[in-house]
VOFIVEX-473226 format. One line per 2 residues: for each residue x, y, z of N, C-alpha, C. Coordinates in nm, 4 decimals. Layout:
<nodes>
X,Y,Z,X,Y,Z,X,Y,Z ~ ...
</nodes>
This chain:
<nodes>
37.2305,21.7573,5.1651,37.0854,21.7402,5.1670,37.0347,21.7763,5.3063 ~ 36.8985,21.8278,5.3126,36.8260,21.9197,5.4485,36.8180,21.7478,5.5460
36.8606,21.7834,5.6614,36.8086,21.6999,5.7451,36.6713,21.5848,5.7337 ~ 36.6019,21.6935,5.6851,36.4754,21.6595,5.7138,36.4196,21.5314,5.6240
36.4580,21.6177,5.4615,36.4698,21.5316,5.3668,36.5328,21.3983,5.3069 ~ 36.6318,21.4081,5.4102,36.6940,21.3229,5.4249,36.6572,21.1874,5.5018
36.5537,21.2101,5.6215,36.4612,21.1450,5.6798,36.3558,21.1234,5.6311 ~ 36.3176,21.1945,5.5644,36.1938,21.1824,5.4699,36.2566,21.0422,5.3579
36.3177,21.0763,5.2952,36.3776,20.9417,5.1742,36.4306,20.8286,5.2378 ~ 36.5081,20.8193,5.3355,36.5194,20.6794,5.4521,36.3914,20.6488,5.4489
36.2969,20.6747,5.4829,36.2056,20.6078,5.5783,36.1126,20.6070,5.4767 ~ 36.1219,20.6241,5.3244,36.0036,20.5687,5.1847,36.0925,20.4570,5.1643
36.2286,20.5078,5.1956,36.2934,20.3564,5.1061,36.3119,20.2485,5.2220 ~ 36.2999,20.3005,5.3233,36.2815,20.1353,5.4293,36.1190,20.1266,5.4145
36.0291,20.1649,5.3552,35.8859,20.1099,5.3302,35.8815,20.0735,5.2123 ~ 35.9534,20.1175,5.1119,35.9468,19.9876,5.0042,36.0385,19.8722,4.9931
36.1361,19.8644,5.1314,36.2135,19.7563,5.1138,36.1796,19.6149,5.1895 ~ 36.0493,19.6951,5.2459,35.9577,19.6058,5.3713,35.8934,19.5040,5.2680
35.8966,19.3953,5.3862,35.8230,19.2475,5.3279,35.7506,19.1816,5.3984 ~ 35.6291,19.1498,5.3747,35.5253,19.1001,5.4652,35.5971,18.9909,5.5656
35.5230,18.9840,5.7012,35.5971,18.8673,5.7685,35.7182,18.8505,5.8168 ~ 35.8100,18.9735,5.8044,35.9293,18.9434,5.8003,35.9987,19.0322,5.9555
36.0964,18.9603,6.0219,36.1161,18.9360,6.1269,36.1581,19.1151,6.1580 ~ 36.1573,19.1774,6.2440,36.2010,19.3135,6.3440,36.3709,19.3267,6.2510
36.4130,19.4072,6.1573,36.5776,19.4692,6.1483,36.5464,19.6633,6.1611 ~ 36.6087,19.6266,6.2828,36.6041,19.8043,6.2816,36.7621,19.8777,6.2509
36.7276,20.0070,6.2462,36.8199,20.0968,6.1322,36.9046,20.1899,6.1882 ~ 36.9734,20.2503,6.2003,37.0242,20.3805,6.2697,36.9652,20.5061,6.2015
36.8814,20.5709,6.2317,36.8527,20.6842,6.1608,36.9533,20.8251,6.2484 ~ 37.0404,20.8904,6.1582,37.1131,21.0302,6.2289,37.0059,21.1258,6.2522
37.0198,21.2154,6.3643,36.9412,21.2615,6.3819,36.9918,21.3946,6.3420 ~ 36.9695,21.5311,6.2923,36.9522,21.6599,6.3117,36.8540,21.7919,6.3172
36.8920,21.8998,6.2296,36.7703,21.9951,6.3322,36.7103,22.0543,6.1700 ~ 36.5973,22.0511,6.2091,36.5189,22.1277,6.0666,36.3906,22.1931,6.1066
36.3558,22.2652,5.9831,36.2265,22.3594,6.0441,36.1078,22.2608,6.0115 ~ 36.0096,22.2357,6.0737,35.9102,22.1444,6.0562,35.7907,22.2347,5.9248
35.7479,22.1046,5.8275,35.6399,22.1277,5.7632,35.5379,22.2192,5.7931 ~ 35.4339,22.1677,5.9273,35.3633,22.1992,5.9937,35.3785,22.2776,6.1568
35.2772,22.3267,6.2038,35.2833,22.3671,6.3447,35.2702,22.4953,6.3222 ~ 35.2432,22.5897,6.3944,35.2516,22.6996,6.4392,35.3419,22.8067,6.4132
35.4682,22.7618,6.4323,35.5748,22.8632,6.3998,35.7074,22.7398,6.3446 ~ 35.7626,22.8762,6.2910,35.8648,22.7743,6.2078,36.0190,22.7699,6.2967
36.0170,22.7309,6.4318,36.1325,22.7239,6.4876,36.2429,22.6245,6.4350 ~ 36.3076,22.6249,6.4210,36.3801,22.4772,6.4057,36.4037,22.3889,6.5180
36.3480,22.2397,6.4636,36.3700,22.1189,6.5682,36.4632,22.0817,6.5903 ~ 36.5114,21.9942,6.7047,36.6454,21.9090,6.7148,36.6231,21.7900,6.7418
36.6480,21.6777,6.6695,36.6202,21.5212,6.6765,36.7531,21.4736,6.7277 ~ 36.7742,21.3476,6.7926,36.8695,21.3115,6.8042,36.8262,21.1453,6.7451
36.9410,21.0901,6.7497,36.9815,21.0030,6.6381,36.8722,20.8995,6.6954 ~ 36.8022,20.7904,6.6159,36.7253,20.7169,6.7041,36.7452,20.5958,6.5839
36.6445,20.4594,6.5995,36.6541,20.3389,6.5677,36.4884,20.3494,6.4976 ~ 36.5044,20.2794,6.3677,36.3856,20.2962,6.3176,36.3815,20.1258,6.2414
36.2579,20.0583,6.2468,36.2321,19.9434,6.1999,36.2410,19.9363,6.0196 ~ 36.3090,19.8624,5.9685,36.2783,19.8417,5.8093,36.1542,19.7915,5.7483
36.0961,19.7306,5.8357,35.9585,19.6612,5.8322,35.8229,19.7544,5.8683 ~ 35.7503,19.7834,5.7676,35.6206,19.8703,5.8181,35.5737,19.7700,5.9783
35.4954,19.8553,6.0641,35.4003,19.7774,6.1762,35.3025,19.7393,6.1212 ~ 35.2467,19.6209,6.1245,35.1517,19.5255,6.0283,34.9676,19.5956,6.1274
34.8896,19.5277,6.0769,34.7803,19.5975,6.2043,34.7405,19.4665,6.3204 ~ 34.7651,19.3568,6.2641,34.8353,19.2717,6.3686,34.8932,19.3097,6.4794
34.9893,19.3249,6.4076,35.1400,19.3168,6.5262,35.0942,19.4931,6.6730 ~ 35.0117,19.5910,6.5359,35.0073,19.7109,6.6490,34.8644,19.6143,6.7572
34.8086,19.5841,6.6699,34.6916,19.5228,6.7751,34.7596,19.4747,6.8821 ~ 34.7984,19.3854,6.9035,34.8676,19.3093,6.9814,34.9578,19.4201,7.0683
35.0289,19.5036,7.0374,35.1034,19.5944,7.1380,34.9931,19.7029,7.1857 ~ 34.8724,19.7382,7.1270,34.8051,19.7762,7.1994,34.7062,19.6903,7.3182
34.7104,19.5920,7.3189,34.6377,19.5229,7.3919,34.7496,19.5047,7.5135 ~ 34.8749,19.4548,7.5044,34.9714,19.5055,7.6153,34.9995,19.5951,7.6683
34.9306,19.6768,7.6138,34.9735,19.8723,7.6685,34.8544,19.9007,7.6803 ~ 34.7318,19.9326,7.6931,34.6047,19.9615,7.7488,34.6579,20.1192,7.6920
34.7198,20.1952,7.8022,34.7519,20.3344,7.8153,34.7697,20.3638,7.6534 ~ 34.7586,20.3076,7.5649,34.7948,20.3398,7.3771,34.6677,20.3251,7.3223
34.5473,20.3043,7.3644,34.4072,20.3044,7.3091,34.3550,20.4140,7.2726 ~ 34.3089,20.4258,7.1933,34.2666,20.5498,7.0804,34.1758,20.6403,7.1996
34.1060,20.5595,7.3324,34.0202,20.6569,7.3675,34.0960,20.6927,7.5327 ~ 34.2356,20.6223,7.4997,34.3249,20.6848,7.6244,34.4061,20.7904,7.5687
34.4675,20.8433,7.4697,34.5340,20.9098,7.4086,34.4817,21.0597,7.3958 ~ 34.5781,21.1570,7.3882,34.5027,21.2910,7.3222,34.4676,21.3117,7.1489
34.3430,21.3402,7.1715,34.3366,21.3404,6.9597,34.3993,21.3633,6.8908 ~ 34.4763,21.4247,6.9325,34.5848,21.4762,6.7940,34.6303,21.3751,6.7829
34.6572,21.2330,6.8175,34.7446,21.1170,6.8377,34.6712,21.0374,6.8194 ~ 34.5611,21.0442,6.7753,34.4659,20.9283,6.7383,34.4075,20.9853,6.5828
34.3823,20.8472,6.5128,34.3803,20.8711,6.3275,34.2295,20.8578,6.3402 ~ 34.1528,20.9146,6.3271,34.0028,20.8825,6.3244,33.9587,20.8694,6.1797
33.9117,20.7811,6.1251,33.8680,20.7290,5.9973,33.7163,20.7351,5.9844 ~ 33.6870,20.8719,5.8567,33.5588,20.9063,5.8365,33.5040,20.8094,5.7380
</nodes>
């Protein structure tokens, strides 16, 4: 199975295995190289292996880490990195 897709199905099935309230278990996600969906040109990426939470971020919990991080505020960020809701 493509790298990619493979990250893609981890990370639906650690969001439907998520449960409100429920304490930080993070995951090993493997990392490898695939051509991205989007962007400009179709180079292929290289990920390396990283740690991903089983638990969605609640809007709580991001509130709260944005209020500790200032520098993560929608009007400190570049737009592409901010979700603007019409």
């Amino acid at each position: 199975m493509k790298p990619i897709f493979r990250l893609i199905l981890s990370g639906i099935s650690l969001f439907f295995l998520a449960e409100a309230h429920c304490q930080s278990n993070m995951v090993s996600i493997k990392g490898g190289s695939y051509i991205p969906l989007y962007g400009r040109d179709s180079l292929k990426v290289t990920i390396t292996d990283f740690q991903m939470d089983v638990y969605p971020v609640t809007n709580e919990a991001f509130l709260e880490f944005v209020k500790k991080k200032p520098k993560w505020q929608r009007s400190k960020i570049k737009k592409l990195f901010a979700t603007t809701i019409i």
